[in-house]
Backbone bond lengths (Angstrom), bond angles and torsions (degrees), N, CA, C in turn:
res aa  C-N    CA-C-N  psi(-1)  N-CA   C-N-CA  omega(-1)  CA-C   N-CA-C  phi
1 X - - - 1.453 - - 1.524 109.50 -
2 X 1.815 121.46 144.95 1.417 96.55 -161.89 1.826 90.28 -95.15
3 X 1.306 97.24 161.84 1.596 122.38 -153.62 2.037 91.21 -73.65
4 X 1.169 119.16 130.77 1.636 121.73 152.48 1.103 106.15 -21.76
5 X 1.722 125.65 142.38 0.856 144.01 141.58 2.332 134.29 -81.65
6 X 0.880 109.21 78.05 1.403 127.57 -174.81 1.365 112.73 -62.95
7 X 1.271 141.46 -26.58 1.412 150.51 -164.78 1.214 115.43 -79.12
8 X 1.641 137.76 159.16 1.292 146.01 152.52 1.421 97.05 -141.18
9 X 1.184 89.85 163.76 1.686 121.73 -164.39 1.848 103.19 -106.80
10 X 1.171 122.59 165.74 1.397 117.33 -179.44 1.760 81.51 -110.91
11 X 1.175 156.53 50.00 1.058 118.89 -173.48 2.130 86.17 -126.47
12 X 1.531 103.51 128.70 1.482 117.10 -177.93 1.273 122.39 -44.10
13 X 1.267 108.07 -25.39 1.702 124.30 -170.36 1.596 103.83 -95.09
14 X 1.162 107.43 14.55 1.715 101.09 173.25 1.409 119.63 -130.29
15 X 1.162 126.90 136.29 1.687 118.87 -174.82 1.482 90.80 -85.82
16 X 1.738 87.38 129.84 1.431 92.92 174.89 1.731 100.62 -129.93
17 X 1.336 116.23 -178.65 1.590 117.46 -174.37 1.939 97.53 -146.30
18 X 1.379 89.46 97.49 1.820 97.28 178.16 1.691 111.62 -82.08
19 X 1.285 120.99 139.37 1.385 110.35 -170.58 1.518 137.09 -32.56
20 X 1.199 75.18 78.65 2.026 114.21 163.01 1.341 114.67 -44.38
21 X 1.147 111.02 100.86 1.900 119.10 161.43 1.331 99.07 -126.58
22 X 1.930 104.54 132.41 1.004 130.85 150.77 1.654 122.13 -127.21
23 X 1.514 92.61 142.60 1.698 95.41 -170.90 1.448 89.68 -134.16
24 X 1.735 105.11 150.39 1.375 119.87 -168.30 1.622 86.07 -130.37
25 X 1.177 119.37 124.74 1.734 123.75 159.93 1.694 71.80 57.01
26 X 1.519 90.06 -154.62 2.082 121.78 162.33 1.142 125.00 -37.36
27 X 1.629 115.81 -27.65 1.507 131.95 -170.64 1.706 102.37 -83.85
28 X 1.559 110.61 123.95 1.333 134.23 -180.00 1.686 97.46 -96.12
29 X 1.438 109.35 88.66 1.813 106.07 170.43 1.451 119.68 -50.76
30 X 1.370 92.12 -66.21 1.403 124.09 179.15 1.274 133.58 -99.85
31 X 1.325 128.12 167.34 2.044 110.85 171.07 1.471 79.86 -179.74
32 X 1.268 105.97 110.65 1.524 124.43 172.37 1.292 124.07 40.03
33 X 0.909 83.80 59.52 1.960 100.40 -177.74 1.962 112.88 -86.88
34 X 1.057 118.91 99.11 1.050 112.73 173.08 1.392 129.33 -127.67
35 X 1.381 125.75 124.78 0.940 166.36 -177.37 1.863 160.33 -68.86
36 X 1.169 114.24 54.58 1.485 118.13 -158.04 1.537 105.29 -85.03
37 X 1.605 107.71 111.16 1.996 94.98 -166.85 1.875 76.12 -113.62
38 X 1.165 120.07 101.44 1.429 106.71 149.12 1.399 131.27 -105.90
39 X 1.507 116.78 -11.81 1.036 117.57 -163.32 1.653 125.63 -77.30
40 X 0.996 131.65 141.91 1.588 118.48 -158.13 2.161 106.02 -49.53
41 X 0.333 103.27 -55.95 1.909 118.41 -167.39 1.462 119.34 -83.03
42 X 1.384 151.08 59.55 1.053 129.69 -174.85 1.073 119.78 -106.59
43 X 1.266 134.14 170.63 1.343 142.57 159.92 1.526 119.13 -123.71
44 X 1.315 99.62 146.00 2.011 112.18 167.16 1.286 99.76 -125.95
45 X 1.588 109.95 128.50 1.118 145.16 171.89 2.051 130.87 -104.48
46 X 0.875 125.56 173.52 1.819 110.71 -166.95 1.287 128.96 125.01
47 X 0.905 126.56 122.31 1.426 128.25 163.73 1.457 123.69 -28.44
48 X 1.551 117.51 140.62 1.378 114.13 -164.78 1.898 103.59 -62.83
49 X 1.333 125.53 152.09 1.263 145.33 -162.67 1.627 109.64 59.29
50 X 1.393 120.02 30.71 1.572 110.86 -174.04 1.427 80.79 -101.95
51 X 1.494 152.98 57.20 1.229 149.71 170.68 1.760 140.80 58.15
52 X 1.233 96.57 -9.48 1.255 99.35 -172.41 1.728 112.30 -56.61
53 X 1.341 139.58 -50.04 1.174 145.13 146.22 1.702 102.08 -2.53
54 X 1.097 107.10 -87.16 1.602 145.76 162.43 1.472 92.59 -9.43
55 X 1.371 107.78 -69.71 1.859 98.93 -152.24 1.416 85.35 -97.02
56 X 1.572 157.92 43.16 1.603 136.15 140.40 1.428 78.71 -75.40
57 X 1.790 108.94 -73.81 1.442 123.29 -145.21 1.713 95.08 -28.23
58 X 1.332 112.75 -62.12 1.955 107.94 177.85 1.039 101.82 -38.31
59 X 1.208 138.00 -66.86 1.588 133.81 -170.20 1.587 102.82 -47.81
60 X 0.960 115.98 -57.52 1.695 106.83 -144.72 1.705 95.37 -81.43
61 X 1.334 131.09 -13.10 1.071 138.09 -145.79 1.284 152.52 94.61
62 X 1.917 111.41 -23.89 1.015 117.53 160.22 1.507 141.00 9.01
63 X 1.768 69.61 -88.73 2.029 94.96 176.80 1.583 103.86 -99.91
64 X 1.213 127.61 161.59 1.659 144.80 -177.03 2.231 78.64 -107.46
65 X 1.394 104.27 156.60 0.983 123.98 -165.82 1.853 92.86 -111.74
66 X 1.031 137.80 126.50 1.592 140.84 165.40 1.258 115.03 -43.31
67 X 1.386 124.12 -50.29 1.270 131.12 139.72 1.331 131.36 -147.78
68 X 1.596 122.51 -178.43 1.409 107.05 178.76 2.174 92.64 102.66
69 X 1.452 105.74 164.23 1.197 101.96 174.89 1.280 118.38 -151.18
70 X 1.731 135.37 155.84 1.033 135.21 -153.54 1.830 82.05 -115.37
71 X 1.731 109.12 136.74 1.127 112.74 173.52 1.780 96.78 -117.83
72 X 1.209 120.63 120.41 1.434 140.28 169.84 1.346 114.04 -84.30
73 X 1.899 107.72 120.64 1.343 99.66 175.92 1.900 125.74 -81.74
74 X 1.144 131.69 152.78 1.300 145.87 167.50 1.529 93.89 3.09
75 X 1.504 118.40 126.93 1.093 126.77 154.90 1.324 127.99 -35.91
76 X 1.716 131.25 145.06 0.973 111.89 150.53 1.460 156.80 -94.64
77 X 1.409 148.91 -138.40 1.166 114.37 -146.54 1.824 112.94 -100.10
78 X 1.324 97.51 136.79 1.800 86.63 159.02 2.059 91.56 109.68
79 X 0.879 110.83 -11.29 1.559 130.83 169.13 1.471 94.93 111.99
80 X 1.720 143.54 58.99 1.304 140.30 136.27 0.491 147.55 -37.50
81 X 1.381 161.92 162.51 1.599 142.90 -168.03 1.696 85.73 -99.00
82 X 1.750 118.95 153.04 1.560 106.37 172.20 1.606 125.75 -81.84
83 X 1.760 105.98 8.83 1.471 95.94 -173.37 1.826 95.30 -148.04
84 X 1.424 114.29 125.40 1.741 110.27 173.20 1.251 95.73 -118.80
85 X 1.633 110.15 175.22 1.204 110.73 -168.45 1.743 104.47 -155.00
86 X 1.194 113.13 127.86 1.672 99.30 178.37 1.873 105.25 -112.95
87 X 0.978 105.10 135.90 1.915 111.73 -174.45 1.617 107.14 -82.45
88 X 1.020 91.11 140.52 1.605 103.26 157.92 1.506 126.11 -26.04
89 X 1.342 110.41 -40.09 1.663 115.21 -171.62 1.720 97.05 -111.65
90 X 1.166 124.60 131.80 1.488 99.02 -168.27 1.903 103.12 -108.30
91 X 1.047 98.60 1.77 1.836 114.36 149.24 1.188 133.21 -43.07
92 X 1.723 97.76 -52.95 1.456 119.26 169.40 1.849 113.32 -60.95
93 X 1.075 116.79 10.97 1.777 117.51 -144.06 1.555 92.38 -132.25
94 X 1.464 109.76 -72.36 1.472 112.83 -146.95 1.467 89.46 -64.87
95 X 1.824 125.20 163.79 1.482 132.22 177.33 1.841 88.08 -134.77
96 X 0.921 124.60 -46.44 1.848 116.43 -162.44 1.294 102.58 -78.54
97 X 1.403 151.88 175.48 1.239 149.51 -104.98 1.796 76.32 -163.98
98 X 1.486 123.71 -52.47 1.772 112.18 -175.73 1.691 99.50 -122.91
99 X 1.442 99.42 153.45 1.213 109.13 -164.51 2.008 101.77 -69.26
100 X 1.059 134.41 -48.74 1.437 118.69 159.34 1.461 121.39 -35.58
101 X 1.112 117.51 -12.56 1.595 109.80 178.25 1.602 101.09 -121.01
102 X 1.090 137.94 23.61 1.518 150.63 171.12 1.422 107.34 -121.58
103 X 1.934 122.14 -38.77 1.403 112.57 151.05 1.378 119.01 -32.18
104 X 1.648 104.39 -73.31 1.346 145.33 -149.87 1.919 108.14 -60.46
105 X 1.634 109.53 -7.42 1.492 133.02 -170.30 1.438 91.59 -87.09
106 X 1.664 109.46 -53.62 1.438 106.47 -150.04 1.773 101.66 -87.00
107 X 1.350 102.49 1.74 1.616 101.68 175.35 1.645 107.53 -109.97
108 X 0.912 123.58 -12.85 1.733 125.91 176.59 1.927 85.19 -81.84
109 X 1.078 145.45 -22.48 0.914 134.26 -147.15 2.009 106.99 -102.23
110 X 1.650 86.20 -13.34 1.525 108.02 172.84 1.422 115.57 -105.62
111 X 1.693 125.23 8.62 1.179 141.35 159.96 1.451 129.10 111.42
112 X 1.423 81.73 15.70 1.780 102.57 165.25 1.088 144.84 -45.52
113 X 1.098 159.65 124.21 1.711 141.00 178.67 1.582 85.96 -69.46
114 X 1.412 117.62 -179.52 1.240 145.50 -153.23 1.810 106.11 -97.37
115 X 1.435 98.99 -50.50 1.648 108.34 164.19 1.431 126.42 -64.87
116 X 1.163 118.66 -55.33 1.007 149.45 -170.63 2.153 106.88 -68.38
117 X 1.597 97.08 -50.36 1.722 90.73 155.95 1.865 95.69 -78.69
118 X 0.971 173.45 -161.67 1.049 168.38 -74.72 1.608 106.05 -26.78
119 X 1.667 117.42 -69.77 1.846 104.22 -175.58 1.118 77.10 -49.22
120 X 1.387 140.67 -104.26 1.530 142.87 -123.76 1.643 123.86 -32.67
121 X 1.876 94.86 -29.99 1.603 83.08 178.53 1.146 107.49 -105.73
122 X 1.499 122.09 10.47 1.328 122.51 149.36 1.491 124.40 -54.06
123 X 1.525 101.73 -73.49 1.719 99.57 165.00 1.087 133.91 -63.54
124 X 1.604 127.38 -3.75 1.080 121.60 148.04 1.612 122.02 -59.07
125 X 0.762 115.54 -45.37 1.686 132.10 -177.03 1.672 95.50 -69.89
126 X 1.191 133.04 -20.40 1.638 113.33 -167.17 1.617 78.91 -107.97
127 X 1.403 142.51 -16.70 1.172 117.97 -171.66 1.515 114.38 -88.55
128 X 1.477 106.41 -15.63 1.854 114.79 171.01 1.306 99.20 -91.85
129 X 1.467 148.41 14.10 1.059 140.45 -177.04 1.227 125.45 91.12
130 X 1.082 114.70 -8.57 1.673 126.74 -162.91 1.646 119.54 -96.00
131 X 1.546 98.58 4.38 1.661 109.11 175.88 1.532 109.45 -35.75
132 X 1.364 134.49 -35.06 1.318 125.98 164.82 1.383 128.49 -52.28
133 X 0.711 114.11 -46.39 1.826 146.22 177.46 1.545 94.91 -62.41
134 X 1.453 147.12 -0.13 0.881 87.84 176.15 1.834 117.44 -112.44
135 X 1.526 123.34 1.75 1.323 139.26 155.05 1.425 113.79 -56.11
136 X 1.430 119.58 -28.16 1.367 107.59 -173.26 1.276 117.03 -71.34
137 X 1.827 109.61 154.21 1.221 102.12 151.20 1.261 160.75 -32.15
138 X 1.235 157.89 141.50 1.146 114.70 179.70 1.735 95.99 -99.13
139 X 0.949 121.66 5.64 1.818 108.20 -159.69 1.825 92.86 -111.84
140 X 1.320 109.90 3.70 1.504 111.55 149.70 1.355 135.51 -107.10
141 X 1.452 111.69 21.69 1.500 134.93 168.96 1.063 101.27 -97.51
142 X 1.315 114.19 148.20 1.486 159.62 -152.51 1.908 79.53 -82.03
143 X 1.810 107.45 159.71 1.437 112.38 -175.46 1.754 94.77 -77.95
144 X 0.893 121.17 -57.48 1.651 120.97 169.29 1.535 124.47 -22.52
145 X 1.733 105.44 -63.57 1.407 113.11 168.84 1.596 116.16 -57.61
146 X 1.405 125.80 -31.05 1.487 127.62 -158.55 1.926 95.66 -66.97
147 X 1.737 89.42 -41.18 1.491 119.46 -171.44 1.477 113.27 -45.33
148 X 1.745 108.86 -51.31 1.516 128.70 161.79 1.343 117.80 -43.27
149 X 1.531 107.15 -73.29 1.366 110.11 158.76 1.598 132.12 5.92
150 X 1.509 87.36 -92.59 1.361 96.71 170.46 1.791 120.62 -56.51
151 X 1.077 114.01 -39.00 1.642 109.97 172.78 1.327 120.22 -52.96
152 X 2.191 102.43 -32.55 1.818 86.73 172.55 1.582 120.69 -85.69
153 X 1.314 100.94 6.83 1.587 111.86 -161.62 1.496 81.74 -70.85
154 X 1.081 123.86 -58.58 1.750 139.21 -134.36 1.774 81.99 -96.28
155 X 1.103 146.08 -48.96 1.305 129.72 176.72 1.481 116.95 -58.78
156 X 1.542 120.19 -48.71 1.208 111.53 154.62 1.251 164.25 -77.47
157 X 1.651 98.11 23.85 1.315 152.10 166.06 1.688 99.73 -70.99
158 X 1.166 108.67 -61.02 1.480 123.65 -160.29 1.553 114.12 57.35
159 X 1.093 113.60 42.01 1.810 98.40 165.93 1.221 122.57 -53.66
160 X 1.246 130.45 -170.52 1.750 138.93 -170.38 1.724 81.57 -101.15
161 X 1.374 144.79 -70.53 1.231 141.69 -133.32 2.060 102.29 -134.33
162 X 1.559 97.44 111.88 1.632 108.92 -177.79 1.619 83.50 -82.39
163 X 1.508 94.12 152.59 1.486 105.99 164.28 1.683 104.29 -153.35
164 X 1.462 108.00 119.97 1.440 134.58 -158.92 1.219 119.98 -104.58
165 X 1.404 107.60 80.60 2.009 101.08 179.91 1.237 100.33 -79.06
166 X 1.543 96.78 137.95 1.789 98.05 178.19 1.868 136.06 9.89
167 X 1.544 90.46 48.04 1.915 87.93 -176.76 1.842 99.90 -66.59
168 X 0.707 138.34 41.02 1.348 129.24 173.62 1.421 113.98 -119.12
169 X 1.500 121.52 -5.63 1.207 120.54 -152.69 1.623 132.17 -103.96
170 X 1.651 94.60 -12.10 1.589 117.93 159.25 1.731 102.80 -130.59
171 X 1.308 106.76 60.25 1.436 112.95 153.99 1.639 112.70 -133.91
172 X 1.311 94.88 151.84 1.622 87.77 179.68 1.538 102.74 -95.72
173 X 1.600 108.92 -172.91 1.612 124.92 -171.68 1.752 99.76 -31.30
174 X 1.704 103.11 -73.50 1.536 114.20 -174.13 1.310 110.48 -40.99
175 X 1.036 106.20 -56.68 1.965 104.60 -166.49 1.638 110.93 -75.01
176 X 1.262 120.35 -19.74 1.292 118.71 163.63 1.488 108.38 -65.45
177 X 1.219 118.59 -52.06 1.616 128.07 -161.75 1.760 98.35 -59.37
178 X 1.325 114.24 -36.67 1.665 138.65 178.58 1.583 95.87 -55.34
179 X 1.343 114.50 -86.09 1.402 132.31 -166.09 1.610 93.15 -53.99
180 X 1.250 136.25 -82.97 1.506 109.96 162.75 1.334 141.45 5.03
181 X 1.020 98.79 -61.30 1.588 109.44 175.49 1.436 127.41 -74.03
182 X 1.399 100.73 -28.09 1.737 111.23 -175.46 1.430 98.36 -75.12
183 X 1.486 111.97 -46.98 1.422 138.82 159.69 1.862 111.45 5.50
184 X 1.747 80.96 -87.84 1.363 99.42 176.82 1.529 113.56 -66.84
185 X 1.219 127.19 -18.65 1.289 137.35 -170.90 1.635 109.35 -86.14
186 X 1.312 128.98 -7.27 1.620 128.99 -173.01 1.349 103.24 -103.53
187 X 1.377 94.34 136.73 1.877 109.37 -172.13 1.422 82.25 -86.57
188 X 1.308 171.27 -47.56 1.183 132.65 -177.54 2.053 140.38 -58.48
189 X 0.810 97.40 -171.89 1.776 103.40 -172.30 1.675 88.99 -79.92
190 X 1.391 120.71 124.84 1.130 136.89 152.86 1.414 127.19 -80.05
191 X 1.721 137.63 99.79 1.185 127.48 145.41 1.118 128.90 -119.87
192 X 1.936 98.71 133.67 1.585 101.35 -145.87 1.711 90.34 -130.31
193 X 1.332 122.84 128.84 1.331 134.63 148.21 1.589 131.73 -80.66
194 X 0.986 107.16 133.89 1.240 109.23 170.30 1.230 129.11 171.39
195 X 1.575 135.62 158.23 1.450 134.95 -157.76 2.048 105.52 -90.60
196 X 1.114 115.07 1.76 1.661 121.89 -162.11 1.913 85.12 -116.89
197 X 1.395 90.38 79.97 1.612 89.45 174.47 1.411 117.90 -73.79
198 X 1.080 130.67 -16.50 1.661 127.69 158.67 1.451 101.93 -10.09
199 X 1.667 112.03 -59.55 1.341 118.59 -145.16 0.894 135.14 -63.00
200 X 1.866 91.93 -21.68 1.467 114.29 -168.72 1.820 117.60 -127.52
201 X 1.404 101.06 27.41 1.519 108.62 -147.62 1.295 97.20 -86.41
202 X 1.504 109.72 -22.49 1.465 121.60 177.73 1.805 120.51 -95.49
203 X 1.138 94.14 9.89 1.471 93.40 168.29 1.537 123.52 -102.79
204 X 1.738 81.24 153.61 1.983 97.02 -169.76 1.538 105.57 -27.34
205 X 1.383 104.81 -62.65 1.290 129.01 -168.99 1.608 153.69 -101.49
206 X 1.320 128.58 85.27 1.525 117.77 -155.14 0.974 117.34 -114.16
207 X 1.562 132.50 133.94 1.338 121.34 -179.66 1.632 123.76 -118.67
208 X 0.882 106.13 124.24 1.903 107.04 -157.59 1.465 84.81 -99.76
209 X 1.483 132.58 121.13 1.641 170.83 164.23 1.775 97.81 -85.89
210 X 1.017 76.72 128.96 1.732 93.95 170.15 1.642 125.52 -162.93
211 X 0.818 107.24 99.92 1.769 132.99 -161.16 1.284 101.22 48.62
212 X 1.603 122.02 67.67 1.748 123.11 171.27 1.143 100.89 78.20
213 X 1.345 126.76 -7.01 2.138 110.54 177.27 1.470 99.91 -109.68
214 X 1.117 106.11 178.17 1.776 136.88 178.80 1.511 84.35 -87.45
215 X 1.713 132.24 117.48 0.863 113.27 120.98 1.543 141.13 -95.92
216 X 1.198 107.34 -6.65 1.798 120.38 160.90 1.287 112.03 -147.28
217 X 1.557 129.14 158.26 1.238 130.39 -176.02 1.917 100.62 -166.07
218 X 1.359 84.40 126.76 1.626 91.15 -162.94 1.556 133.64 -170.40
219 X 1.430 145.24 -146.29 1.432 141.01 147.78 1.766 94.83 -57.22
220 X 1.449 95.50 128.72 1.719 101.58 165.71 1.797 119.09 -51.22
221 X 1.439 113.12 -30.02 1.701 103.68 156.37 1.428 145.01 -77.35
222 X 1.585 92.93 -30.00 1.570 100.74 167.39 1.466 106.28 -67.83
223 X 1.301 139.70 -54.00 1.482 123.78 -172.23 1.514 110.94 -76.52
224 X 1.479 119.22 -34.58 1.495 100.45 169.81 1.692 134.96 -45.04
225 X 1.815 83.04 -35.26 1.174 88.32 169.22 1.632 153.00 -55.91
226 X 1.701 75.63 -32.23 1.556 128.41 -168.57 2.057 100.09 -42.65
227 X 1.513 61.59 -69.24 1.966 119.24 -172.08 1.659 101.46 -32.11
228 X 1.363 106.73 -73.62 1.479 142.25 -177.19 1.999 104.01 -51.52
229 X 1.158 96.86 -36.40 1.955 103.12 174.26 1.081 82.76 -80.82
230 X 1.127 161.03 -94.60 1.198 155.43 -110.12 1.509 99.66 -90.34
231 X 1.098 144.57 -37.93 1.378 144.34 175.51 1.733 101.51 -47.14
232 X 1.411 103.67 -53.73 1.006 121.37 -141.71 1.747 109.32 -83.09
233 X 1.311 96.88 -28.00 1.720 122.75 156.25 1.337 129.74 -42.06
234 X 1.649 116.75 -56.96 0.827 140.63 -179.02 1.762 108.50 -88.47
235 X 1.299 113.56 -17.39 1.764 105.19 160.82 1.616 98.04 -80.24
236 X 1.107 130.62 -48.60 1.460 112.42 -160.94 1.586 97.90 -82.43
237 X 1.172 135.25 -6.22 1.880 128.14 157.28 1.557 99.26 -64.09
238 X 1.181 128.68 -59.89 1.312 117.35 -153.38 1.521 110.07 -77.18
239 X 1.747 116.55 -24.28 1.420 125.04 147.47 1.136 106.50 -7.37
240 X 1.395 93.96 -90.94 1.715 118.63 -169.84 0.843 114.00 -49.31
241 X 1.376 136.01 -43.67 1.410 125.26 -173.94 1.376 128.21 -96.43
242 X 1.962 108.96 16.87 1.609 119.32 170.75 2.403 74.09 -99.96
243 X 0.619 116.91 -52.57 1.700 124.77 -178.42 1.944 94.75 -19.08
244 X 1.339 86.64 -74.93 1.855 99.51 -176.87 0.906 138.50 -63.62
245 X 2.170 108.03 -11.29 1.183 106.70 164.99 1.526 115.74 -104.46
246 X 1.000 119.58 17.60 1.572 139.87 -172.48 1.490 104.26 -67.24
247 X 1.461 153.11 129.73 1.319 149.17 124.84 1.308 108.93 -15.04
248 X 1.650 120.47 137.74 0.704 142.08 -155.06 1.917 110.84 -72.61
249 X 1.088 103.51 104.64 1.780 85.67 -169.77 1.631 99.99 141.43
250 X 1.669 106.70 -49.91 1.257 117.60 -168.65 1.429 123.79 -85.43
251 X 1.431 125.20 -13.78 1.397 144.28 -174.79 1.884 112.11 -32.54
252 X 0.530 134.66 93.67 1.819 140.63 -163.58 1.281 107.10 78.13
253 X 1.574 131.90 13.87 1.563 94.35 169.57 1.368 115.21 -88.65
């Protein structure tokens, strides 16, 4: 299994995570978690509450860390913020009522007048095809489309560093195969979580989280792999042990 990664780099241009503690109420998230993500592509992998949720929100700002500190690399271009982030629920995300005026947010936000980001995320939208899209509602789009949405919000944002909670998870086959592709297609730093390791099996980089620690960090196949034995371990333990508590007679039926 490949060994945790513990190190950071001093170098400004890299998001790094210096021993990171976060505590919620009683709950210890974190405890010196530190962190060097430079590599273009990563992934976090884990069972639901093993933190990954947890450690964008640190990244993006969300949450303040108890202690320890998040170093953010160089903004991106055109005056961007250096880190966006799209959530799991993409409900939780959108604020404007039509998707041209939810573009048109993430470009006033890079120093736009209000009109002026409006054409722009107009023709942005007619140059990906989406010139329809851009009067509509958004709260009469499909959970998939809302999902899109938000992905062009955050591309036309342009930050230095995407960060991807489970975008795979209210899309179907097509729109995954889509988001994939744009995926590989964005000149910024990709970090993407999620439980559909397909997605990420081919990346440089994977980091398997397990109750707030590193338990592997590595080639995105060697730890998927990792990951997947160990899943798979713990179904055939608990097998056995509905097997042993079974009445006598009844053991696998």
């Amino acid at each position: 299994m490949p060994a945790p990664t513990n190190t950071a780099t001093a170098s400004p241009d890299v998001l790094q995570l210096q021993d990171i503690a976060l505590r919620r109420g009683t709950q210890l998230l974190f405890d010196k978690l530190t962190l060097s993500l430079s590599e273009r592509r990563i992934g976090f992998i884990g069972d639901n509450g093993a933190g990954k949720s947890s450690l964008f929100r640190l990244i993006c700002g969300l949450e303040q860390p108890s202690a320890g500190q998040v170093h953010l690399p160089t903004a991106g271009a055109d005056g961007a913020r250096p880190v966006g982030m799209m959530f799991q629920n993409p409900d939780e995300q959108w604020i404007f009522p039509t998707v041209e005026e939810e573009l048109a947010l993430s470009l006033t936000g890079r120093g736009l007048r209000r009109q002026e980001a409006l054409v722009q995320a107009r023709q942005w939208l007619a140059a990906r095809g989406l010139g329809h899209w851009a009067e509509r509602a958004i709260a009469s789009l499909s959970q998939g489309q809302r999902q899109h949405v938000c992905w062009l919000s955050l591309l036309i944002a342009a930050p230095a560093v995407l960060l991807l909670d489970e975008p795979f998870a209210s899309l179907d086959l097509p729109g995954q195969q889509l988001l994939r592709q744009e995926i590989a297609q964005a000149p910024q730093q990709v970090l993407l979580s999620t439980h559909q390791l397909s997605h990420v099996r081919d990346f440089e980089r994977v980091i398997w989280l397990e109750a707030g620690r590193v338990r592997a960090d590595g080639p995105g196949a060697e730890v998927c792999a990792a990951y997947e034995a160990e899943v798979l371990q713990r179904a055939q333990e608990r097998r056995l042990s509905i097997d042993e508590a079974a009445p006598a007679g009844k053991a696998g039926a």
